[in-house]
C-alpha positions as CSV (number, residue, x, y, z in Angstrom):
1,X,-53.1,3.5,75.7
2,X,-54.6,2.7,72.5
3,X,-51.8,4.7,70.9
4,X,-48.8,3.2,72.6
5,X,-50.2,-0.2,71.3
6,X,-50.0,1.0,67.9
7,X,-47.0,2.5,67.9
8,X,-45.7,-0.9,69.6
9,X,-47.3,-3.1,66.9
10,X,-45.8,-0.9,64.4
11,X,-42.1,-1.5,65.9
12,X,-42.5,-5.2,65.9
13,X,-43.7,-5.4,62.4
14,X,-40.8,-3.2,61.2
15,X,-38.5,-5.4,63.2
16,X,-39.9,-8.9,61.6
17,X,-39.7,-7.2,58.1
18,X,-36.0,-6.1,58.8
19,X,-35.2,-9.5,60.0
20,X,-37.3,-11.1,57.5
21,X,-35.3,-9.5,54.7
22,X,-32.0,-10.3,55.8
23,X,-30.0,-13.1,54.2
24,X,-29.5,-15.9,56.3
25,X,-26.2,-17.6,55.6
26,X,-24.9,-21.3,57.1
27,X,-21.2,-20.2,57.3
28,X,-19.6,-16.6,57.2
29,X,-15.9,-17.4,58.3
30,X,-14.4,-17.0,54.7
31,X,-15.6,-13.5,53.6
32,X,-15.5,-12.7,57.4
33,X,-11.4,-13.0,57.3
34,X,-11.5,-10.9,54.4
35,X,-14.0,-8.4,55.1
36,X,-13.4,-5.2,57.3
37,X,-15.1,-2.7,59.0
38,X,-16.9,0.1,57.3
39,X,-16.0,3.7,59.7
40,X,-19.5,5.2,57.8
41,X,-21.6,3.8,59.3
42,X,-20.0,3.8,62.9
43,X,-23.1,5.9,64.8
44,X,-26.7,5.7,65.9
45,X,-29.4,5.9,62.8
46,X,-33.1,6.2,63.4
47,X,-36.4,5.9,61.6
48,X,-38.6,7.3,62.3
49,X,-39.8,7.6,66.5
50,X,-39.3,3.7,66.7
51,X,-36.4,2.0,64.7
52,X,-32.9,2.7,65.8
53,X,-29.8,0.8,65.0
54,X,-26.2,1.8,66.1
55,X,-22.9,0.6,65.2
56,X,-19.6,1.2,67.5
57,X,-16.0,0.6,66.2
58,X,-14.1,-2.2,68.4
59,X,-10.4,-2.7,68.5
60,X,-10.6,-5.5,66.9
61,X,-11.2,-4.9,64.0
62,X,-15.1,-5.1,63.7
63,X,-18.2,-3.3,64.8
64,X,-20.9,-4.0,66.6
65,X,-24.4,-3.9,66.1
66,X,-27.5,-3.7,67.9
67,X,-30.7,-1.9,67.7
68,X,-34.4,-2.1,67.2
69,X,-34.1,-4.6,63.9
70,X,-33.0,-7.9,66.2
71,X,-29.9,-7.8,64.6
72,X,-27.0,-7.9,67.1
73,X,-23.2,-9.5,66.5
74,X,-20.2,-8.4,64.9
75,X,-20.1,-6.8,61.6
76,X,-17.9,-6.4,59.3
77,X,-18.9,-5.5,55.1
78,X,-17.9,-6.7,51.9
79,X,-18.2,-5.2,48.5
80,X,-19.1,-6.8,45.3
81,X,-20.1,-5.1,41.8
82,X,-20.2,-1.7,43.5
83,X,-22.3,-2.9,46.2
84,X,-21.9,-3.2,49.6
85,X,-23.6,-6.0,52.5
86,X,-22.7,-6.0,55.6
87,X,-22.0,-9.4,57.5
88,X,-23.5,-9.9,61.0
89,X,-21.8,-12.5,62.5
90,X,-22.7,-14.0,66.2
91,X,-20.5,-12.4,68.9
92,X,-18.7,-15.4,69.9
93,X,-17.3,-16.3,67.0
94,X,-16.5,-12.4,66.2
95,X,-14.6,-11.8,69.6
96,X,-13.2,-15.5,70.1
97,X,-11.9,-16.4,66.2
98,X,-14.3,-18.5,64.0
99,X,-11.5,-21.2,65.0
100,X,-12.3,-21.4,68.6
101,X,-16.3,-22.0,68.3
102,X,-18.4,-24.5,67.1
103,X,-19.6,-25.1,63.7
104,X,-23.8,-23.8,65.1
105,X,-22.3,-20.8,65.6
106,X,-20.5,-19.8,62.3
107,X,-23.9,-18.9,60.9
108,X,-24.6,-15.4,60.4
109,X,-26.9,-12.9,58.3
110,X,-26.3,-10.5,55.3
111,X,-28.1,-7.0,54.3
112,X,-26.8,-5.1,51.5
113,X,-26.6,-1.3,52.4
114,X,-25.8,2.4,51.2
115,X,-24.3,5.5,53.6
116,X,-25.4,8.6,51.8
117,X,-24.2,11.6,53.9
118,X,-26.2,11.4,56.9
119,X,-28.5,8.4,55.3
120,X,-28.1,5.0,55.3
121,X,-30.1,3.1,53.2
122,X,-30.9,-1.0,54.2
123,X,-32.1,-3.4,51.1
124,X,-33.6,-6.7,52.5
125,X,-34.3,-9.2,50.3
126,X,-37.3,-11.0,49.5
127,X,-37.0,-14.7,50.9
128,X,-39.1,-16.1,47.9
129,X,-36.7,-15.0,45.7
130,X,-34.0,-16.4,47.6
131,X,-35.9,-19.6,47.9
132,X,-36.3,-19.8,43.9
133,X,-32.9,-19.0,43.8
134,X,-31.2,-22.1,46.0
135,X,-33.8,-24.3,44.2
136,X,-32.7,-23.2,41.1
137,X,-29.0,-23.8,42.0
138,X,-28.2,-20.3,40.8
139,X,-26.5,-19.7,44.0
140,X,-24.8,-22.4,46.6
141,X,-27.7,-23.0,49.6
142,X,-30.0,-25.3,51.5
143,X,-33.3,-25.3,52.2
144,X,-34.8,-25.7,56.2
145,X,-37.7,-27.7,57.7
146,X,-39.6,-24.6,57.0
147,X,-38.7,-24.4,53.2
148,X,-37.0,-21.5,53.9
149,X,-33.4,-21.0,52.2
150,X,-30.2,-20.1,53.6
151,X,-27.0,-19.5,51.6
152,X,-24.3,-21.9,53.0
153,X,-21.3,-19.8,52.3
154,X,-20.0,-16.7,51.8
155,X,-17.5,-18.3,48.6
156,X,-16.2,-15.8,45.9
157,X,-19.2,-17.9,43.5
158,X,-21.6,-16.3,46.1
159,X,-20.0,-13.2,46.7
160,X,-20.3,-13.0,42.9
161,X,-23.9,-13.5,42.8
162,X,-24.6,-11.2,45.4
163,X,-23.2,-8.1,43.2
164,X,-25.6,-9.2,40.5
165,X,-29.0,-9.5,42.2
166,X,-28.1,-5.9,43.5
167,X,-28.6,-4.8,40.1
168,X,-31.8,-6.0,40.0
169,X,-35.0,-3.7,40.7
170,X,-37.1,-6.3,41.6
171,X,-36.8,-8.6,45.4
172,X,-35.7,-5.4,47.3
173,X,-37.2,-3.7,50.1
174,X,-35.8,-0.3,51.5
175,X,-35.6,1.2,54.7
176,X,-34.0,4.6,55.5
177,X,-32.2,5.9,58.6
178,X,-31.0,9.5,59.5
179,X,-27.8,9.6,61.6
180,X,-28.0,10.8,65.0
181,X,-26.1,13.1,67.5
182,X,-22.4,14.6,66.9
183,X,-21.1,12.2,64.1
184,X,-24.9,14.0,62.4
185,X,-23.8,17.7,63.7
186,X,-20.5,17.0,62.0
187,X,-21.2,15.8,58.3
C-alpha cells in the first residue's frame, strides 16, 4: 500500500508542477483564429508509469487534450522566433466560436513545446518570472488576488515576447514524453 501512495503522491506533484508552469492567459481568441493545429503531436505520450497526455485531431480544426497534467480543452499552437506553444483553450469556446460564449470563458493556458521524433518535450515557466515580468510592464498582464500574473492577451506585442523568453536558459522547466502505440511503431 505504502508504494501505491507514493507513486500517487508522485503523480499529483507532477501534475501541480505541469499546471503550475503553464502560462495562464485572460483572453486567447486572437491568436486562437490564427493558430492551427499541430498533426505531430496528434497521439498518446507518457512519462514515465504515471503522466500521460494525448491529443486527437477533430474536424474542426483543433485538437483536443487531456491527460494526467489537468490540462484539458481545445488546442491549437502558434509559433514565434522558432518556437512553438501550444494554446489550450476551454472547450466551449473551442467547439461553440469565441463569439458565442462569455467573456469568463475566453481564458485559456500556454506551454511552449518541442516534437522530436517520438519525444515531445513540454517547457513550463516559472510563475515568478512571469510575475516580475507583468510588474515590470515588459509584457501586457494583470496580477490576481493571489499576486499571481496572467497575460491578458495573446496580441502580436505578446506573441513577440513569448519567442524571446524562449531563448532564454533560465525560468524553464522540462518534462519529456515518449509517444505511444502505432503513431510510435510507425516513426
Amino acid at each position: 500500500m505504502k508504494h501505491l501512495g507514493l507513486k500517487h503522491a508522485a503523480l499529483v506533484l507532477a501534475t501541480l508542477t505541469l499546471m503550475a508552469g503553464c502560462i495562464p492567459v485572460k483572453n486567447v481568441e486572437k491568436a486562437w483564429k490564427a493558430a492551427a493545429a499541430d498533426e505531430a503531436l496528434v497521439g498518446t505520450w507518457e512519462q514515465g508509469d504515471d503522466g500521460k497526455v494525448g491529443f486527437v485531431n477533430t474536424d474542426q480544426g483543433f485538437l483536443v487534450t487531456s491527460g494526467t497534467s489537468g490540462l484539458e480543452g481545445g488546442c491549437k499552437t502558434i509559433e514565434t522566433n522558432g518556437h512553438k506553444y501550444i494554446i489550450v483553450a476551454q472547450f466551449r469556446a473551442a467547439i461553440l466560436g469565441f463569439d458565442n460564449v462569455d467573456d469568463d470563458t475566453e481564458d485559456g493556458t500556454l506551454m511552449r513545446y518541442k516534437v522530436d521524433g517520438d519525444t515531445l518535450t513540454l517547457y513550463t515557466y516559472n510563475q515568478e518570472k512571469l510575475n516580475t515580468a507583468v510588474k515590470d510592464g515588459k509584457v501586457g498582464g494583470e496580477m490576481d488576488e493571489n499576486d499571481s500574473a496572467k497575460l491578458k492577451e495573446l496580441d502580436d506585442a505578446t506573441i513577440k515576447w513569448l519567442g524571446e523568453i524562449a531563448d532564454q536558459k533560465d525560468g524553464w522547466d522540462t518534462q519529456k514524453y515518449k509517444r505511444q502505440g502505432a503513431a510510435a511503431a510507425q516513426n
